[in-house]
C-alpha positions as CSV (number, residue, x, y, z in Angstrom):
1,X,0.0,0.0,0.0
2,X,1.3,3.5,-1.0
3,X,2.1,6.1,1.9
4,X,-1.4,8.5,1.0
5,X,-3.4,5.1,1.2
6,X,-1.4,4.0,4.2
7,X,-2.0,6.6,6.2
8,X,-5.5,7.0,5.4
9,X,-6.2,3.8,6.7
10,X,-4.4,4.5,10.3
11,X,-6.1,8.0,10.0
12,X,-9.6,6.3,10.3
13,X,-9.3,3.3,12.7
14,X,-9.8,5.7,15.5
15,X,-12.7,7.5,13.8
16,X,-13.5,9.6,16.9
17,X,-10.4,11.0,17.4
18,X,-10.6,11.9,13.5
19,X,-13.9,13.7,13.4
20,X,-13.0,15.4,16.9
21,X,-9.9,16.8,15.0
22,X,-11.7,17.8,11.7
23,X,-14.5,19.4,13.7
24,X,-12.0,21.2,15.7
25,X,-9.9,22.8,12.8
26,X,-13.3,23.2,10.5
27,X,-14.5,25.5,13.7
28,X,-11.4,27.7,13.4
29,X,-11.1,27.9,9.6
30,X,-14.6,28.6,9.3
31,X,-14.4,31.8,11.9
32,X,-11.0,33.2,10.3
33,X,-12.4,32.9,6.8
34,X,-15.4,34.6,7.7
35,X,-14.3,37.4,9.6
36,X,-11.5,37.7,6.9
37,X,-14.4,37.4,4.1
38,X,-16.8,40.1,5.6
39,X,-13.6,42.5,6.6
40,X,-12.1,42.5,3.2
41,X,-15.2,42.6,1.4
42,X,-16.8,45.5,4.1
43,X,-13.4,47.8,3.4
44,X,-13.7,47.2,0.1
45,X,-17.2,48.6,-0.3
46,X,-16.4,51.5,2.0
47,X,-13.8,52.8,-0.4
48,X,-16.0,52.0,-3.2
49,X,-18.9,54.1,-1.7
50,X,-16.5,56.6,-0.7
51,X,-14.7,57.3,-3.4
52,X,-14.3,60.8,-4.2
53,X,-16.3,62.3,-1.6
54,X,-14.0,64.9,0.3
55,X,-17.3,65.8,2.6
56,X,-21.1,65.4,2.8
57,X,-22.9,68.8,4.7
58,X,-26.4,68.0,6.0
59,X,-28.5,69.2,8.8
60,X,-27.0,69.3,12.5
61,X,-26.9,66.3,13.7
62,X,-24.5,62.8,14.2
63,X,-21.4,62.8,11.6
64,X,-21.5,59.6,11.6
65,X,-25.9,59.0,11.0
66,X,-25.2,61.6,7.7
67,X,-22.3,59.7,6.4
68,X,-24.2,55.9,7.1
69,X,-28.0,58.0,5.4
70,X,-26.2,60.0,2.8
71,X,-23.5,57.7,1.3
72,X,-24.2,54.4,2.1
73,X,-28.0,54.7,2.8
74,X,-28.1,52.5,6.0
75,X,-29.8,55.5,7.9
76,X,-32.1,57.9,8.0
77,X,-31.0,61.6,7.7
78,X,-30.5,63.9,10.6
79,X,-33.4,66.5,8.8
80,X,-33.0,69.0,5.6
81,X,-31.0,72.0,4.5
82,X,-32.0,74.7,2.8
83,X,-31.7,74.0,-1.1
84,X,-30.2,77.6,-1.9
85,X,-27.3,76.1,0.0
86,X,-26.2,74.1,-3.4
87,X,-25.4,77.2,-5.3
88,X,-23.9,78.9,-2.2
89,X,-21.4,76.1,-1.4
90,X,-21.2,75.7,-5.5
91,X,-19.7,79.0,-5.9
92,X,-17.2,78.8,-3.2
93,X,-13.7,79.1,-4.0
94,X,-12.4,76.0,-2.3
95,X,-15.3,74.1,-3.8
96,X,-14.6,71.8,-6.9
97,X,-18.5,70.0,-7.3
98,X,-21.5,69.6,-5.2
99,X,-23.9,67.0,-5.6
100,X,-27.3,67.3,-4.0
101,X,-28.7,64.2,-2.3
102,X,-33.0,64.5,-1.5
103,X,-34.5,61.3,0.6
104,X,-37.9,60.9,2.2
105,X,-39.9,58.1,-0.1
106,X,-39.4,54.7,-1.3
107,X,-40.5,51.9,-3.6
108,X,-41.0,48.4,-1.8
109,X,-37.7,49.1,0.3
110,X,-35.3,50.8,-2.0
111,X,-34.7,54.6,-1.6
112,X,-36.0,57.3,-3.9
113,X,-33.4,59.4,-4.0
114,X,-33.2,62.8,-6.0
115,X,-29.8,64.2,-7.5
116,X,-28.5,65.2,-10.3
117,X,-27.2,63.3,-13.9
118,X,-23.7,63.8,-12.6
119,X,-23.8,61.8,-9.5
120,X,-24.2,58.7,-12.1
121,X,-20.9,60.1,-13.5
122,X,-19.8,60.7,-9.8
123,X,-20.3,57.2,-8.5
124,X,-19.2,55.2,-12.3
125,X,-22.1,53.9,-13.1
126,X,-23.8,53.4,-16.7
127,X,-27.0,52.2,-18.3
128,X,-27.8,48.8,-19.4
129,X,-31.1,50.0,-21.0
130,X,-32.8,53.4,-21.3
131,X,-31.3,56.8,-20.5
132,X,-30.7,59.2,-17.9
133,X,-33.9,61.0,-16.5
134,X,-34.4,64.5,-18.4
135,X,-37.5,65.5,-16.4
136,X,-39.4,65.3,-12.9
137,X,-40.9,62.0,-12.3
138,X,-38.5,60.2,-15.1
139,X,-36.4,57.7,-13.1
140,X,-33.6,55.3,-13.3
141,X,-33.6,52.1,-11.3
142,X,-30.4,50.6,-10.1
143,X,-29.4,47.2,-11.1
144,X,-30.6,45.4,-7.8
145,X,-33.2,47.5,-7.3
146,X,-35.0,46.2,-10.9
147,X,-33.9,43.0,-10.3
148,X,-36.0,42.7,-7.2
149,X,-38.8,45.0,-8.0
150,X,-39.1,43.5,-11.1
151,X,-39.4,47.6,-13.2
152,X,-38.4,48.0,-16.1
153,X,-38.0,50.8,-18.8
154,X,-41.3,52.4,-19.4
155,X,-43.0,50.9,-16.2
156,X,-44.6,53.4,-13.8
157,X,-44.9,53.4,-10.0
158,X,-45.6,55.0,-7.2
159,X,-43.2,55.7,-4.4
160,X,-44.1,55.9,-0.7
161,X,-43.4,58.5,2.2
162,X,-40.7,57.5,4.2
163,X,-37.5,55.0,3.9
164,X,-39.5,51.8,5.5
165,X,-41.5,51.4,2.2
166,X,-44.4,51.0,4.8
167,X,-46.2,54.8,4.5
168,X,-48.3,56.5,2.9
169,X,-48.4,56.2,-1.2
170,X,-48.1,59.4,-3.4
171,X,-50.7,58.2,-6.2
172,X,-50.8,61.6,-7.8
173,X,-47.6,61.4,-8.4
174,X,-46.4,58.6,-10.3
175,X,-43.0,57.9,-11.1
176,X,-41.6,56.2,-15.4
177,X,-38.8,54.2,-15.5
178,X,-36.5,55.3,-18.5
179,X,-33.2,53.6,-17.5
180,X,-31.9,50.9,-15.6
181,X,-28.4,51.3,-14.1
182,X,-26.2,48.3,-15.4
183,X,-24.5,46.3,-12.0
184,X,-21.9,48.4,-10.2
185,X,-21.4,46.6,-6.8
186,X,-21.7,49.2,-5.1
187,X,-24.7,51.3,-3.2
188,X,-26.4,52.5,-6.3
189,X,-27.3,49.2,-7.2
190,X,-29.8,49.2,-4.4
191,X,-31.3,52.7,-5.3
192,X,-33.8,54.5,-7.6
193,X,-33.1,57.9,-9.0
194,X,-34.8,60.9,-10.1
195,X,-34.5,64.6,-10.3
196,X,-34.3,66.5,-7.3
197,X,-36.9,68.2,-8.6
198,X,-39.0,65.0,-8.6
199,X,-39.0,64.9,-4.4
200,X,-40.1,68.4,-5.0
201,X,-43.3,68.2,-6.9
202,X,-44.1,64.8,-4.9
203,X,-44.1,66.6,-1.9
204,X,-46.1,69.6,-2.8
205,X,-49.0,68.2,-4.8
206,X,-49.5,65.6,-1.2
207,X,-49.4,69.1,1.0
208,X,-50.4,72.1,-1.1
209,X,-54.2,73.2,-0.5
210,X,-53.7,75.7,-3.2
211,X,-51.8,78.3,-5.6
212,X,-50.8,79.9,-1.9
213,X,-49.5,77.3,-0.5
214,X,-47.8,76.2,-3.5
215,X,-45.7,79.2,-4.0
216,X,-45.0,78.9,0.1
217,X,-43.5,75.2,-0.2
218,X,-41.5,76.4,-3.6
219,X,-40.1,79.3,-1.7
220,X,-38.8,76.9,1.2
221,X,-37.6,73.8,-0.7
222,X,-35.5,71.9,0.6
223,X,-32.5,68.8,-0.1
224,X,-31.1,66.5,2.6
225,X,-27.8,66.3,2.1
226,X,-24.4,67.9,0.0
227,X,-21.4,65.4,-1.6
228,X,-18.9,67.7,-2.1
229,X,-15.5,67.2,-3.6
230,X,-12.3,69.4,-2.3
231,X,-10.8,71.9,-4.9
232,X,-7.3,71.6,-2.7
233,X,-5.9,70.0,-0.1
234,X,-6.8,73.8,2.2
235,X,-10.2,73.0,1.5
236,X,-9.9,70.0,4.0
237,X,-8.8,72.5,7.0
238,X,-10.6,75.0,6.9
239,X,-14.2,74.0,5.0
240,X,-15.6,72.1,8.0
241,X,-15.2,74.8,10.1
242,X,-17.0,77.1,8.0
243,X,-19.7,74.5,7.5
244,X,-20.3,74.0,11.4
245,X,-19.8,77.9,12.4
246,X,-23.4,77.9,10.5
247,X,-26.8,77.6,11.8
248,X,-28.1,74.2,10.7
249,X,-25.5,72.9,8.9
250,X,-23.5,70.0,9.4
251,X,-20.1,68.7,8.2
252,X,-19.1,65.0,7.9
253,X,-15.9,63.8,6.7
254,X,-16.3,60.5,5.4
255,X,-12.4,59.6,5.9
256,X,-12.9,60.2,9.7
257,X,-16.4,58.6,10.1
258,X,-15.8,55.6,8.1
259,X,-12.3,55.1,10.5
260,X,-14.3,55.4,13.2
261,X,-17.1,52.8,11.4
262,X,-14.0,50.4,11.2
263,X,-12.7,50.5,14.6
264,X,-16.0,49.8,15.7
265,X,-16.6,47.0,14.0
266,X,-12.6,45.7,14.6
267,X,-13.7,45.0,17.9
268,X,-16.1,42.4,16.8
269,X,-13.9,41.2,14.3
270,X,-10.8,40.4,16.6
271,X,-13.2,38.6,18.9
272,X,-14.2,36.5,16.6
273,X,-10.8,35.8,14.5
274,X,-8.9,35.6,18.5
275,X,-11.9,33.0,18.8
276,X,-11.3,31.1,15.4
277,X,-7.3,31.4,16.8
278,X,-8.2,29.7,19.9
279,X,-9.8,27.1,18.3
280,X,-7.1,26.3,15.5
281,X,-4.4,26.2,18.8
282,X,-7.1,23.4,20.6
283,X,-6.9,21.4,17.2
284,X,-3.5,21.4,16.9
285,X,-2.7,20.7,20.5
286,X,-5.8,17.5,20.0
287,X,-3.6,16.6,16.3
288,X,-0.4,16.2,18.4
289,X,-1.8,14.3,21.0
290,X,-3.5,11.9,19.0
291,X,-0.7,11.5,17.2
292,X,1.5,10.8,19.8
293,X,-0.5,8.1,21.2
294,X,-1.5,7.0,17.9
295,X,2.4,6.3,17.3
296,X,2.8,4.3,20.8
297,X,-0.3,2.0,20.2
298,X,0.6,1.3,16.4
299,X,4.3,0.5,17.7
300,X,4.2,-3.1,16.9
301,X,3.3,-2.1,13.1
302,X,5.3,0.6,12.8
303,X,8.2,-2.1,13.7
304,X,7.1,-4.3,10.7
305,X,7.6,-2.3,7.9
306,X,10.9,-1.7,9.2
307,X,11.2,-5.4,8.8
308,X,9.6,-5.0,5.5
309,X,12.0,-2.7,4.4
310,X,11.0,0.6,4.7
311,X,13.3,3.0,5.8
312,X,12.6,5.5,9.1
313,X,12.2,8.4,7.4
314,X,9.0,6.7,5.2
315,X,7.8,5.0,8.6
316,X,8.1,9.1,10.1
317,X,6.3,10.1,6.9
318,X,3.2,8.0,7.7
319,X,2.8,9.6,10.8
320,X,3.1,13.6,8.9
321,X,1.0,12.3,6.3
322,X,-2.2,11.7,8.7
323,X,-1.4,15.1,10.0
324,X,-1.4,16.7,6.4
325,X,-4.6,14.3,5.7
326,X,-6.2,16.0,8.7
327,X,-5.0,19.4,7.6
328,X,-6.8,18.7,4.0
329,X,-10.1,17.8,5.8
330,X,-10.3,20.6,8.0
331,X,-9.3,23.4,4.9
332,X,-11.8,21.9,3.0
333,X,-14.7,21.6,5.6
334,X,-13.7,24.5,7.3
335,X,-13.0,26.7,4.1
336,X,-16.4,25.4,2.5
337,X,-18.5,26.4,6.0
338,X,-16.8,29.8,5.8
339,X,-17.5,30.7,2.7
340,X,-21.4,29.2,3.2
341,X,-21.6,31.1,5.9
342,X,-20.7,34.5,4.3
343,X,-23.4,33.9,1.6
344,X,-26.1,33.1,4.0
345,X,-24.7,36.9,6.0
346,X,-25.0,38.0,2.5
347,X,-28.6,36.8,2.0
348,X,-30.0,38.0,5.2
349,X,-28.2,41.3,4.0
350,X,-29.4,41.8,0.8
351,X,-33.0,41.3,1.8
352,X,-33.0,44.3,4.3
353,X,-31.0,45.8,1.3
354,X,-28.2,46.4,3.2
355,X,-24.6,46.1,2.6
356,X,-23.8,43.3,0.0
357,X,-21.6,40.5,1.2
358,X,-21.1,37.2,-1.0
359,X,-19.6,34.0,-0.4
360,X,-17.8,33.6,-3.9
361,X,-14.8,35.8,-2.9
362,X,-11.7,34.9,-1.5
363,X,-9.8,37.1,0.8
364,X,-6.6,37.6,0.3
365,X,-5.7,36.8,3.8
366,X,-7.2,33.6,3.3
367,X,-3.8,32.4,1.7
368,X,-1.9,32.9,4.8
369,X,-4.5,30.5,6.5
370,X,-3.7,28.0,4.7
371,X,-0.1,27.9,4.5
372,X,-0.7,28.4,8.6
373,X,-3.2,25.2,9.0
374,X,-0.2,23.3,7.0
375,X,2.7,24.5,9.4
376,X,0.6,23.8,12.0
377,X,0.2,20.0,10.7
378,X,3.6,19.8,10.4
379,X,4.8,21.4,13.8
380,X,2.0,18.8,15.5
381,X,3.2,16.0,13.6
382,X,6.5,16.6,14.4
383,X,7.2,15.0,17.8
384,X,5.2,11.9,16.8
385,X,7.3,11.3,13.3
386,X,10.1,11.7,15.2
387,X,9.5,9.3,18.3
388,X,8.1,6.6,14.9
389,X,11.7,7.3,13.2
390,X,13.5,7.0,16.4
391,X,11.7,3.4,16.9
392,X,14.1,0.4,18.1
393,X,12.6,-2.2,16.1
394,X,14.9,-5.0,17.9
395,X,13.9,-3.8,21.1
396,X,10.3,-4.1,20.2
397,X,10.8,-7.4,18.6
398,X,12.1,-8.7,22.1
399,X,9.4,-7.4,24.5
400,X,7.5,-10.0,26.0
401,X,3.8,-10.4,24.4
């Protein structure tokens, strides 16, 4: 019999001991690859989101609740800002672009948010079908957004008042689909988009009684939040001041916030990798001792294919190759839960269209685990291969039975 089949034989005539072991390792795997998997994938989508967005301004409030509402739209917004303060903060010197950002309604759970054309430019997305909206209550659909709403081009709808998808419908005010975004991976795949004039009219033909009131609601219009890109680097220093010295108005700085985000959610993360850590030490510790006994019981075998002929370093190499068996098992059960895992975090995400996690990835980090789960076969196998190469086959051969 070859050495794989060899060992695999010995590996499973104590079949306890083997499925304690692969449990053990498949525990630990599992926990690394998934907090490695959700890290790498959550970082990822934060710089995605992120990307060139110096600062978003909204009402006075939580930094952090305008960064999570207006960028990744995982909140609701701390209130509204005037809308003469685009043009204001457009004009200023240390100002490159600002993108307005209106929230209040929704369509079976994804956001109805009004902006302008160049936020599609801003956040790199493009059309699959259709075109850009041109007019109120014309509205592009992000790619996740059709795919479980089911709209398409030239479909109407009717959004609801508030972010829940749970109030009150605006049947006047029906919305066309004219594009559909194609996928991005990022946030505006969850999200349907209009004019900022669109929230406008919605709001005013629910409230206005008449010409009056009409004319009152245009006069104080409002958007919830401002993206704004830096013209140069002063901008960053002194901008936010400016911002907060005003009544109402808020500054967020998405670098700082989204730090913050992360160290937040580190602590999780560390628990649960220390606790994935802990568990891969336990298995290695349980490979090594079974190993070692494994070694002292099969003594009498071991001894007979020295007889047989087989040198000490190939009887030593049974004994790593159970430990590498083991080490195949466990990457494969324990890789195959993580990555299960991750998808069904994923699911559970998507459908409170939330951040999107999948289980097809593969961390980078994930590589190091690997080469780690071998090593640590190999240092756990060590002692025992070297007690089976060391074995005194004549004094074996003379022990009493």
């Amino acid at each position: 019999m070859n050495l794989a089949g060899l060992s695999w034989t010995y590996l499973w005539a104590r079949p306890l001991v083997t499925v304690l072991n692969l449990l053990l390792l498949a525990l630990g795997l599992a926990a690394v690859s998934v907090v490695l998997l959700v890290s790498q994938q959550l970082e990822d989508a934060l710089k995605r989101d992120l990307a060139g967005i110096d600062l978003v301004v909204g009402a006075k409030g939580s930094p952090m609740q305008i960064i999570l509402s207006g960028v990744f739209h995982l909140d609701v917004p701390t209130g509204n800002i005037p809308a003469e303060s685009i043009e204001r903060w457009r004009a200023h010197p240390l100002v490159a672009s600002v993108i307005p950002i209106s929230l209040g309604d929704s369509y079976r759970g994804h956001r109805i948010v009004g902006t302008e054309p160049a936020y599609l430019d801003d956040r790199g997305a493009r059309l699959a079908q259709g075109r850009p909206w041109a007019a109120p209550l014309e509205a592009v659909v992000g790619a996740e957004a059709a795919r479980r709403t089911g709209l398409a081009v030239g479909e109407r709808f009717v959004g609801v008042h508030g972010l829940g998808g749970d109030g009150e419908p605006h049947g006047e005010s029906p919305y066309t689909v004219v594009g559909v975004l194609a996928p991005t991976g990022s946030v505006i795949d969850r999200l349907i988009l209009t004019a900022t004039e669109s929230v406008w009219e919605v709001h005013e033909a629910a409230t206005a009684m008449d010409d009056d009131d009409r004319r009152y609601l245009e006069a104080e219009r409002e958007v919830t939040l401002l993206l704004l890109r830096y013209r140069s680097p002063l901008a960053a220093v002194s901008l936010p001041r400016l911002i907060n010295a005003e009544a109402g108005l808020q500054s967020a700085s998405p670098a700082l916030e989204t730090a913050r985000l992360l160290r937040m959610v580190g602590v999780g993360t560390e628990v649960l990798r220390g606790f994935g850590a802990v568990l891969l030490a336990v298995a290695g510790l349980s490979v090594f001792i079974g190993l070692y006994h494994a070694v002292r019981e099969r003594a009498g075998d071991l001894a007979m294919l020295r007889m047989l002929g087989a040198p000490p370093s190939r009887v030593a190499a049974v004994v790593v190759a159970e430990a590498l068996w083991l080490a195949a098992g466990g990457l494969a059960i324990g890789l195959g839960l993580g990555h299960g895992l991750t998808a069904l975090l994923g699911w559970w995400l998507e459908a409170r269209q939330s951040v999107a996690l999948t289980g097809w990835a593969w961390a980078s980090g994930q590589w190091a685990v690997v080469v780690a789960t071998v090593a640590l076969a190999g240092v756990s196998a060590a002692l025992p291969a070297w007690q089976a190469y060391r074995l005194d086959v004549t004094r074996l051969l003379q022990a009493p039975r």
